[in-house]
TORFI-775373 format. One record per atom (N, C-alpha, C, O): residue in three letters; z, y, x; atom name; residue number from 1. Coordinates in Angstrom, 1 decimal, padded with zeros to 4 digits. Atoms other than C-alpha are relative to their C-alpha. Layout:
REM residues N
residuo,c3,c2,c1,atomo,num
ALA,Z,Y,X,CA,NUM
...
This chain:
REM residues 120
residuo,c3,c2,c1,atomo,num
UNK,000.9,-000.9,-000.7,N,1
UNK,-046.2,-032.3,-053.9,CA,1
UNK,000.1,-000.2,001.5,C,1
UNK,001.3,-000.3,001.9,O,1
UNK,-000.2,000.4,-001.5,N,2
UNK,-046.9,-033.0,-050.0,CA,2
UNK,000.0,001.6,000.5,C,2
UNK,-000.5,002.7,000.2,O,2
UNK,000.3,-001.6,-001.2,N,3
UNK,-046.0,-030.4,-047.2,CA,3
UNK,-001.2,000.0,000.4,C,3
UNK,-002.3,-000.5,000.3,O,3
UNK,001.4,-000.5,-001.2,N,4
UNK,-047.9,-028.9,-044.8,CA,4
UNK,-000.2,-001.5,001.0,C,4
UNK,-001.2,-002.1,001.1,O,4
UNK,000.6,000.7,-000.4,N,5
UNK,-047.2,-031.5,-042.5,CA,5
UNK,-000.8,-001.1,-000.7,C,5
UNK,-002.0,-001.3,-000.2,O,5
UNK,000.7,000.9,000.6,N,6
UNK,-048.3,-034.3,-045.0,CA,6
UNK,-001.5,000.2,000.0,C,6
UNK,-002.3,-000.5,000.6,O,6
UNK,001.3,-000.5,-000.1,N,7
UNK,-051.2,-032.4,-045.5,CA,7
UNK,-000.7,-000.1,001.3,C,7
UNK,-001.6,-000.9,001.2,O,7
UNK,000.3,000.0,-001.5,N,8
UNK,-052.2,-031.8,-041.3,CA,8
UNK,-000.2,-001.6,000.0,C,8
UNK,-001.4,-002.0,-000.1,O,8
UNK,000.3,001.9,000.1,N,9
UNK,-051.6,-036.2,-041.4,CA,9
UNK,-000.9,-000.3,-000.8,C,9
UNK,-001.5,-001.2,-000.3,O,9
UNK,000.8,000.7,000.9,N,10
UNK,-053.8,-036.8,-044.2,CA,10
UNK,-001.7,000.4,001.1,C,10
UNK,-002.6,-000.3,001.5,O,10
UNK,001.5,-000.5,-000.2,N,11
UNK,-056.8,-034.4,-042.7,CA,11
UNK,-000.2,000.1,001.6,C,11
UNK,-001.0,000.9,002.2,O,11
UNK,000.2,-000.2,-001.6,N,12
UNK,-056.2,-034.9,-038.8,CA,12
UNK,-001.1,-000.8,-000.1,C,12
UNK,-002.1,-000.3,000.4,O,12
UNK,001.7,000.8,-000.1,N,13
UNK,-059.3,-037.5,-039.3,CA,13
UNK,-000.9,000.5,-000.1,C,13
UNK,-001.7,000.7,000.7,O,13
UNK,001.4,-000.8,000.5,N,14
UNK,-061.6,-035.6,-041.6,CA,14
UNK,-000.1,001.4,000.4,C,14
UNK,001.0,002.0,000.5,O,14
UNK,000.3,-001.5,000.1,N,15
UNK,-062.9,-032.1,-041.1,CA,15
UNK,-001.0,000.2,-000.3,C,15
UNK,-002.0,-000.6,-000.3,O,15
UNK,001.7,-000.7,000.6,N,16
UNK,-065.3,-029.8,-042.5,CA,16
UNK,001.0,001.9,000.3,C,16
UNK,002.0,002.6,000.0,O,16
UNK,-000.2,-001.2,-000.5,N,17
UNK,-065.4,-026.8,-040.6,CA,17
UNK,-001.6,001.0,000.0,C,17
UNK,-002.7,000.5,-000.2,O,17
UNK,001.1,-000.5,000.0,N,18
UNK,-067.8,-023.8,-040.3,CA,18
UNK,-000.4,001.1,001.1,C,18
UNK,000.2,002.1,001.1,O,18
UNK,000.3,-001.0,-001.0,N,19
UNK,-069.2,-021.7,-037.5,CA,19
UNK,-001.1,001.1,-000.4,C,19
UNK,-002.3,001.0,-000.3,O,19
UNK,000.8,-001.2,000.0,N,20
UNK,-070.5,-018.1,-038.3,CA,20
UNK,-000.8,000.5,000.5,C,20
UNK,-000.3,001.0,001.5,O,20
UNK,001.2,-000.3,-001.3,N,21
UNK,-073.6,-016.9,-036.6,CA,21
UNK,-001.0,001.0,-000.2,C,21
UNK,-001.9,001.3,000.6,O,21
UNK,001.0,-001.4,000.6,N,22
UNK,-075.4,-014.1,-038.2,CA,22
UNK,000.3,-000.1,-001.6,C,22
UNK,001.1,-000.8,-002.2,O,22
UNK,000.2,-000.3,001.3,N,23
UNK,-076.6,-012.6,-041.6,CA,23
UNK,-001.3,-000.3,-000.1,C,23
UNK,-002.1,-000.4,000.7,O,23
UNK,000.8,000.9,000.9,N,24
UNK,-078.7,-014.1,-043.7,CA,24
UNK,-001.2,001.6,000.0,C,24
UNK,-000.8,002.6,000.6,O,24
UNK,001.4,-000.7,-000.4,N,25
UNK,-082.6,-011.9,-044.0,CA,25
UNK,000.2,001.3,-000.7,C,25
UNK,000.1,002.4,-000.3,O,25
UNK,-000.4,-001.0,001.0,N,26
UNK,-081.5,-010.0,-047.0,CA,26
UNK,001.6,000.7,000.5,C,26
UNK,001.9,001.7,-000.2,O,26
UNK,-001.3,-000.9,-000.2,N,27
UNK,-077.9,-008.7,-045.4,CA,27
UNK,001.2,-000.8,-000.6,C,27
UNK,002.3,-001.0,000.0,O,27
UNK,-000.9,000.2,000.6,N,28
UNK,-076.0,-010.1,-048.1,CA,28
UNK,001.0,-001.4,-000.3,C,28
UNK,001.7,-001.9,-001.2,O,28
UNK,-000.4,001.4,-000.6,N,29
UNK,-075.0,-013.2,-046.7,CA,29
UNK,000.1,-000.7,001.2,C,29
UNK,-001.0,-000.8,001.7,O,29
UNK,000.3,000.6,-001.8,N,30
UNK,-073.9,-015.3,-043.0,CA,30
UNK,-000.6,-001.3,-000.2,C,30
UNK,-000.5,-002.1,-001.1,O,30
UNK,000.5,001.4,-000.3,N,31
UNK,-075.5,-018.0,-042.0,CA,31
UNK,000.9,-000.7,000.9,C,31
UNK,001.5,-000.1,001.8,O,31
UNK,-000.6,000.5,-000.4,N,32
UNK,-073.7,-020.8,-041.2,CA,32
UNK,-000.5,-001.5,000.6,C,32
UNK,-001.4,-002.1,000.2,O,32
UNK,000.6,001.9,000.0,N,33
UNK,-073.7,-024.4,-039.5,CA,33
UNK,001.3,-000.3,-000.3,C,33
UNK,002.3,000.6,-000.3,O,33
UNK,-001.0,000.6,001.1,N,34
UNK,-071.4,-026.5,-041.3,CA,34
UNK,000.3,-001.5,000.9,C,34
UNK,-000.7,-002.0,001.3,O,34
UNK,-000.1,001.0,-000.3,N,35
UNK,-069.9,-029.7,-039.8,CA,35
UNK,000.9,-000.8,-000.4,C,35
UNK,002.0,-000.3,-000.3,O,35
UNK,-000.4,001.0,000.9,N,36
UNK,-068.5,-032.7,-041.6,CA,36
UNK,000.1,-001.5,000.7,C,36
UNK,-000.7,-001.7,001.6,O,36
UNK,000.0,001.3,-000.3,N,37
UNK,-067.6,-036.4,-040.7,CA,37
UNK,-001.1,-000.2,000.0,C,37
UNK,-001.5,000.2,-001.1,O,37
UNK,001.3,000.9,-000.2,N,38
UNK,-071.2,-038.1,-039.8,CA,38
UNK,-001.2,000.9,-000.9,C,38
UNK,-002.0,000.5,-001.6,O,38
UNK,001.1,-000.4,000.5,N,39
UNK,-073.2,-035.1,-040.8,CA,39
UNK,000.0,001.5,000.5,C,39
UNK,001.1,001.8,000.6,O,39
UNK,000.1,-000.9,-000.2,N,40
UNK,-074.5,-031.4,-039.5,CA,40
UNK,-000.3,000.7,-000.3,C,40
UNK,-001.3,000.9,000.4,O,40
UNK,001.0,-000.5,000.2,N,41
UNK,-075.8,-028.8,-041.5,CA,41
UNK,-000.3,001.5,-000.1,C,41
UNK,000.6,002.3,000.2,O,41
UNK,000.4,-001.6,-000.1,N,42
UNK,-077.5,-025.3,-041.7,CA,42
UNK,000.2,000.7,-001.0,C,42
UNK,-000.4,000.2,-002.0,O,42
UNK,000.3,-000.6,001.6,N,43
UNK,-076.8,-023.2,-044.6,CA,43
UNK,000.6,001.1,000.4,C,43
UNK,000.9,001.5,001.5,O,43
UNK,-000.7,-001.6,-000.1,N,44
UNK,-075.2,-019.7,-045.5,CA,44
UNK,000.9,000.2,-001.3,C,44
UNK,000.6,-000.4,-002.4,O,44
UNK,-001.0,-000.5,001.1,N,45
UNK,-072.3,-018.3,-047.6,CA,45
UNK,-000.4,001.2,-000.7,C,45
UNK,-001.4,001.9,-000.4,O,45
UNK,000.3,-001.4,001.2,N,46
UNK,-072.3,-015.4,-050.2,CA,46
UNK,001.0,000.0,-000.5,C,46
UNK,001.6,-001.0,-000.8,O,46
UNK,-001.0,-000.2,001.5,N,47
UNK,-069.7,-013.9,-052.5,CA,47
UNK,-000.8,-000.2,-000.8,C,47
UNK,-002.0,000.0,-001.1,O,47
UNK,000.3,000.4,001.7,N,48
UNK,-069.5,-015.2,-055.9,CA,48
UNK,-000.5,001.4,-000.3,C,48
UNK,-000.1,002.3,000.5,O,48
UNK,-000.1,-001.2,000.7,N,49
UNK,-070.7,-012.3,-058.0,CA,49
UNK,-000.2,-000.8,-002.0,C,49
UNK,-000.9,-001.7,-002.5,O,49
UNK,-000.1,000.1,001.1,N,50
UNK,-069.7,-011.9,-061.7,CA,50
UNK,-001.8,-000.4,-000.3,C,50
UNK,-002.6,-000.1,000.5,O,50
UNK,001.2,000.2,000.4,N,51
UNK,-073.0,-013.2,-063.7,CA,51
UNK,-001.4,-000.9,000.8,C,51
UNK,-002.5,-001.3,000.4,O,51
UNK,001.1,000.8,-000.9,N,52
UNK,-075.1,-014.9,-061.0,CA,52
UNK,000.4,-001.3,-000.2,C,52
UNK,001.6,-001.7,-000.2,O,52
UNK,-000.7,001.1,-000.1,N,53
UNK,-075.3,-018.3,-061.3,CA,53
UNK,-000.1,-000.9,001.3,C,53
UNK,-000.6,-000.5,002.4,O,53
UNK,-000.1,000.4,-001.4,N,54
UNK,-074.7,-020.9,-058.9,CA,54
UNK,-000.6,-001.2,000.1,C,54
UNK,-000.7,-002.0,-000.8,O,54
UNK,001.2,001.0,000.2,N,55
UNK,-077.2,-023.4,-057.5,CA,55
UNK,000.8,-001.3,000.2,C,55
UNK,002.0,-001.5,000.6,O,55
UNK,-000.8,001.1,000.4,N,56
UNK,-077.1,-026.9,-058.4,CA,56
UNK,-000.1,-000.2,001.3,C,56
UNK,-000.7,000.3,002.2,O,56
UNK,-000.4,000.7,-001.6,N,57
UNK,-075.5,-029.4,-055.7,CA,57
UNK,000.3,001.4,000.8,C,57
UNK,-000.8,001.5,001.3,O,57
UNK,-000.7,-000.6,-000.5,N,58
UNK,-073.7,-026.1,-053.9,CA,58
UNK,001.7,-000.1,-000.2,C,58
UNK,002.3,-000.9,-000.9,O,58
UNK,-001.6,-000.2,000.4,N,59
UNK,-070.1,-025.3,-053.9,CA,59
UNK,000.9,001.2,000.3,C,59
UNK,000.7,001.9,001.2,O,59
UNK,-000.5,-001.3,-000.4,N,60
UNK,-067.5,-022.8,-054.1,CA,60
UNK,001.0,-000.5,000.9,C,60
UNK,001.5,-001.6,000.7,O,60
UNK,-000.8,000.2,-001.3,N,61
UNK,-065.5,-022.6,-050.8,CA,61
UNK,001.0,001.0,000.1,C,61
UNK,000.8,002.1,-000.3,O,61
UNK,-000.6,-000.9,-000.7,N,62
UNK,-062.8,-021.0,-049.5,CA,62
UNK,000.2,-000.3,001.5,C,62
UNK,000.6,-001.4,001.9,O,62
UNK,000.0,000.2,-001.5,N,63
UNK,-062.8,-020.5,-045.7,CA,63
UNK,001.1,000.7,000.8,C,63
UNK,001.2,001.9,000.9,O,63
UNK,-000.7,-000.2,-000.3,N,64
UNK,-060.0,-020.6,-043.8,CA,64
UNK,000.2,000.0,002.0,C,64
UNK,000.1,-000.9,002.9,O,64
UNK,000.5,-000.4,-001.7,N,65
UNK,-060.0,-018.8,-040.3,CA,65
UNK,001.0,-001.0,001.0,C,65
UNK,002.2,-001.4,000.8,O,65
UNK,-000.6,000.6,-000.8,N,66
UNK,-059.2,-020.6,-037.5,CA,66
UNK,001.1,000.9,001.5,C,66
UNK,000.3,001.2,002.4,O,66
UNK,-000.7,-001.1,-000.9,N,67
UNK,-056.6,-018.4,-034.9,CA,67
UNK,-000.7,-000.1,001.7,C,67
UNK,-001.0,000.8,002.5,O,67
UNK,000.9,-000.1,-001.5,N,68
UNK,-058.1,-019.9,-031.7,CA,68
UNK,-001.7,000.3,000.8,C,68
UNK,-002.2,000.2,001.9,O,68
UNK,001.4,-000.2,000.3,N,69
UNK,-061.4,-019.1,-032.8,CA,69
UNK,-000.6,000.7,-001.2,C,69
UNK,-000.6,000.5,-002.5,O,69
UNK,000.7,-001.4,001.6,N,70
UNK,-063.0,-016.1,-034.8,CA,70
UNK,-001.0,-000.3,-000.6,C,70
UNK,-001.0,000.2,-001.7,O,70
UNK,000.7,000.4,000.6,N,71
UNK,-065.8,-017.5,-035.7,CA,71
UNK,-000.3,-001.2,-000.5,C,71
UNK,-001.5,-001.5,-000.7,O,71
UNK,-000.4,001.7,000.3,N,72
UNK,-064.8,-021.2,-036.7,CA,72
UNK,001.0,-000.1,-001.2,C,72
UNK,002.2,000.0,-001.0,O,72
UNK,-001.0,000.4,001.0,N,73
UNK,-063.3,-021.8,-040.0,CA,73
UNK,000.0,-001.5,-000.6,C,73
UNK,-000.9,-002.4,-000.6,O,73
UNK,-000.3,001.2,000.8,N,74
UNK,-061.7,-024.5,-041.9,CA,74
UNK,-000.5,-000.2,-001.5,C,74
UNK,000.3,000.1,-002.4,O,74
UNK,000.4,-000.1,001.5,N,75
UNK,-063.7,-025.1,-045.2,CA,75
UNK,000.7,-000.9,-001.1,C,75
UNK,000.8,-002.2,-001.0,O,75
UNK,-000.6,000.7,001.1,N,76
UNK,-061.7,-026.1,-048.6,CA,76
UNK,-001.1,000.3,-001.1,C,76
UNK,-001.5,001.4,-001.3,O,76
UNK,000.7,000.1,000.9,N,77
UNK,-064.0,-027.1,-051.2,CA,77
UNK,000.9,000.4,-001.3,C,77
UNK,001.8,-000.2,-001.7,O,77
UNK,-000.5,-000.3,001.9,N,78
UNK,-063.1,-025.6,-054.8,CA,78
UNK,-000.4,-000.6,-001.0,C,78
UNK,000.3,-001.1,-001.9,O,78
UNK,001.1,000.4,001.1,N,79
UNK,-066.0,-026.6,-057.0,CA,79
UNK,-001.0,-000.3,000.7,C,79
UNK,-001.6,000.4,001.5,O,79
UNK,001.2,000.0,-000.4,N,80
UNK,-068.6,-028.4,-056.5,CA,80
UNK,-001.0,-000.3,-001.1,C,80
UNK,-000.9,-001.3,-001.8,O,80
UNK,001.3,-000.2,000.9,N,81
UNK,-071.8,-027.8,-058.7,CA,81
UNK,-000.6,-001.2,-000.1,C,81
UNK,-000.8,-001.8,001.0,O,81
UNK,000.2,001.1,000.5,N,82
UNK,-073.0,-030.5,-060.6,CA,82
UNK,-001.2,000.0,000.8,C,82
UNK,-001.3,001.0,001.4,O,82
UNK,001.4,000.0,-000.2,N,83
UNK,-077.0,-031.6,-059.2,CA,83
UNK,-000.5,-001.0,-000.4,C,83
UNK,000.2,-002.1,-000.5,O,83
UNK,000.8,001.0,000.3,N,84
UNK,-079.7,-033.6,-060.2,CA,84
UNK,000.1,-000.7,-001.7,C,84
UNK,000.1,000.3,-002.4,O,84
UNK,-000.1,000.5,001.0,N,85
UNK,-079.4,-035.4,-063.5,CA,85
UNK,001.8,000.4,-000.9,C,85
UNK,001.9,000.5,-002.2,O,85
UNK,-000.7,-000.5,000.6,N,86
UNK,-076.0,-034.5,-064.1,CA,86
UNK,-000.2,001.3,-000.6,C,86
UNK,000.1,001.4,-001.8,O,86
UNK,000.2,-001.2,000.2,N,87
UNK,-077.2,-030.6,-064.2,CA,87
UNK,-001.1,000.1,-001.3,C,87
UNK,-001.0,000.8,-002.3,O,87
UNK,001.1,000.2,000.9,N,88
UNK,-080.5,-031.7,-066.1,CA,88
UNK,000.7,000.2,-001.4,C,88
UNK,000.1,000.8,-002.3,O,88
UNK,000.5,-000.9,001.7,N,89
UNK,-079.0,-031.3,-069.3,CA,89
UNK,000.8,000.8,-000.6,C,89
UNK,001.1,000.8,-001.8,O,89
UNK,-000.5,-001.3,000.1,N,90
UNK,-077.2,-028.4,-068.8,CA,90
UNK,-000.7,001.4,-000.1,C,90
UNK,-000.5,002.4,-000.7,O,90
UNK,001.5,-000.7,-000.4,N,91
UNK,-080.4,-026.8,-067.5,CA,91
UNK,-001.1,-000.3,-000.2,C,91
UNK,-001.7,-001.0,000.7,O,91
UNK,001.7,000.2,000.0,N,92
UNK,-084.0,-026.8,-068.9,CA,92
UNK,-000.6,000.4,000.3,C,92
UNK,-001.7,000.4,-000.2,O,92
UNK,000.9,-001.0,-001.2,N,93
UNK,-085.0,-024.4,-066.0,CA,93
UNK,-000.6,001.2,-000.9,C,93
UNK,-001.7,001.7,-000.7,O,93
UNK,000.3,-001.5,000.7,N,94
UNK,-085.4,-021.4,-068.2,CA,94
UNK,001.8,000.8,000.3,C,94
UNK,002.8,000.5,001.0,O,94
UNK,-000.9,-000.8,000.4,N,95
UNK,-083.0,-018.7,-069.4,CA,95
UNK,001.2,-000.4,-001.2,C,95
UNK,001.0,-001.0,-002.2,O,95
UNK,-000.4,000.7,000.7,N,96
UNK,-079.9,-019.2,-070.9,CA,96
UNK,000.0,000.1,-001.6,C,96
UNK,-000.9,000.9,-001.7,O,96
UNK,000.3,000.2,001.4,N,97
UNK,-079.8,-019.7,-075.1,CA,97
UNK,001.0,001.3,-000.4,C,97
UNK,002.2,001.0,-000.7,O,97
UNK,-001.7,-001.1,000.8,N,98
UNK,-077.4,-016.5,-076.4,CA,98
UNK,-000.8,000.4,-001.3,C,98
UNK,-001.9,000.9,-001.4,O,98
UNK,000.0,-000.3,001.2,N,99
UNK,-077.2,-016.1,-079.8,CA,99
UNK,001.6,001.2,-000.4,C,99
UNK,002.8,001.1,-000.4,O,99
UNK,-000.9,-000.9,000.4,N,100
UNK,-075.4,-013.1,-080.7,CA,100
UNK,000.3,-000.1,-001.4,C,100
UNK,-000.3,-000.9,-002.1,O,100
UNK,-000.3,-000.1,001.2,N,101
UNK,-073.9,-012.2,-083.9,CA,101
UNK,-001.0,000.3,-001.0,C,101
UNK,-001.4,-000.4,-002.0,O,101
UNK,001.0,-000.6,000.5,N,102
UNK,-076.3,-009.7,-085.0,CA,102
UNK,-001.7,-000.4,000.1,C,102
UNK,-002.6,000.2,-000.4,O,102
UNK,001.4,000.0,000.3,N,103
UNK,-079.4,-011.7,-084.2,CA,103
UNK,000.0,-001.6,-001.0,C,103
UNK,-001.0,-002.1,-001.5,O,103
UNK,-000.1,001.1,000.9,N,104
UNK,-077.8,-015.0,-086.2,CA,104
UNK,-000.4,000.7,-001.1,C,104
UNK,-001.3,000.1,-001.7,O,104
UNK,000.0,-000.5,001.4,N,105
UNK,-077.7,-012.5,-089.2,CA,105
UNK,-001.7,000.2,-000.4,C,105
UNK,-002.3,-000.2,-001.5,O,105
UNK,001.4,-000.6,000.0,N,106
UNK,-081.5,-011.2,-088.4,CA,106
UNK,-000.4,-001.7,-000.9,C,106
UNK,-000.8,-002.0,-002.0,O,106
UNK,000.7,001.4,000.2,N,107
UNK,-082.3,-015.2,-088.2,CA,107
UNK,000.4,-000.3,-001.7,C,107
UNK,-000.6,-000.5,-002.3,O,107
UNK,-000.7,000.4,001.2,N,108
UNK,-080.3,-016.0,-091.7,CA,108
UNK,-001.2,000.9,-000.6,C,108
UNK,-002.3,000.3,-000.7,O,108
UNK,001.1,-000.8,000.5,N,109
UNK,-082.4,-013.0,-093.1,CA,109
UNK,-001.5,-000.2,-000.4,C,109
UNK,-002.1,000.0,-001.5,O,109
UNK,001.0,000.4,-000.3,N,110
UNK,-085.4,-014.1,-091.7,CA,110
UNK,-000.7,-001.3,-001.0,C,110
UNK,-001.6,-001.3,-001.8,O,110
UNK,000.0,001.3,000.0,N,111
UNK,-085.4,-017.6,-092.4,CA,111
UNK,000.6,-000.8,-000.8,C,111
UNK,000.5,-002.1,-000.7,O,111
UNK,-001.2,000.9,000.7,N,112
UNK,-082.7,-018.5,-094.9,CA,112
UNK,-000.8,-000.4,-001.0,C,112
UNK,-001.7,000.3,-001.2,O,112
UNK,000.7,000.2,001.3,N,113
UNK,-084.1,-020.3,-098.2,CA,113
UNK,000.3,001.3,-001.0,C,113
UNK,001.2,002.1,-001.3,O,113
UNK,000.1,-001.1,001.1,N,114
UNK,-085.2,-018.3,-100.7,CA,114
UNK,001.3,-000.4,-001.3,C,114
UNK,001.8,-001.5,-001.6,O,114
UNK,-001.1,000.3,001.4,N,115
UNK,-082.7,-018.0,-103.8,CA,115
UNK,-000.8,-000.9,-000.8,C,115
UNK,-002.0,-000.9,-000.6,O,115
UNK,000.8,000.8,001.5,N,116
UNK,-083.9,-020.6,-107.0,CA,116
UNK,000.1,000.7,-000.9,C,116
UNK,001.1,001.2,-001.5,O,116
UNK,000.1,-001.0,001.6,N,117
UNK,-085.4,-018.9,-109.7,CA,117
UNK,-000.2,-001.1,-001.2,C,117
UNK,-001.0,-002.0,-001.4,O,117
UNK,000.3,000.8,001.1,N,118
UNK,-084.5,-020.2,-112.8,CA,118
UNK,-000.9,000.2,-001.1,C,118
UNK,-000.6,001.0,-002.0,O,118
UNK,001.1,000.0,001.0,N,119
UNK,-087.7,-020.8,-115.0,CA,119
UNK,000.2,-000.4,-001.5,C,119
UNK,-000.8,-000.5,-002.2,O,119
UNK,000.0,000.0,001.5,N,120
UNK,-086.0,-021.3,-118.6,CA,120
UNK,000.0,000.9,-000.5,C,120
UNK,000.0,000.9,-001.7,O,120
């Protein structure tokens, strides 16, 4: 397992940091610029919430405050959301498929072959 310093050595090169700058139109989210090795960009954070899902190519983050600066955090990536052809056939852009217990039975009901009647 590496220390802290190890860790500080590995990532004095790379950063991905985030600057805070308002709320997003709806309230329920900041808008952020985001900056990364050889790239800049605009976007906004949200809490996870139970049941929502999360869009493809995003990721879940934890943001870690920076002390000499309140509105400058250090971003650790957790997960990042599959996109594009990976996602594709996870997602056929509808709603998801739930089969409950009680509507398998309906379907069996419904749908199951008839019994064979014996004609001798």
């Amino acid at each position: 397992m590496a220390s802290d310093g190890d860790e500080k050595k590995q990532s004095a090169g790379a950063f991905d940091v985030v600057l805070m700058h308002g709320t997003t139109s709806d309230g329920a989210g900041t808008r952020v610029l985001r900056a990364r090795p050889g790239q800049i960009e605009a976007g906004e954070v949200r809490p996870l919430r139970e049941g929502q899902p999360l869009a493809p190519g995003g990721e879940v983050v934890r943001l870690v405050e920076r002390p000499e600066a309140p509105c400058l955090y250090d971003v650790k990536v957790d997960y990042q959301v599959p996109a594009g052809e990976e996602a594709a056939g996870r997602d056929a852009g509808g709603p998801p498929q739930v089969a409950t217990p009680a509507y398998r039975e309906s379907w069996e009901r419904t749908f199951a072959a008839a019994p064979s009647r014996d004609l001798n």
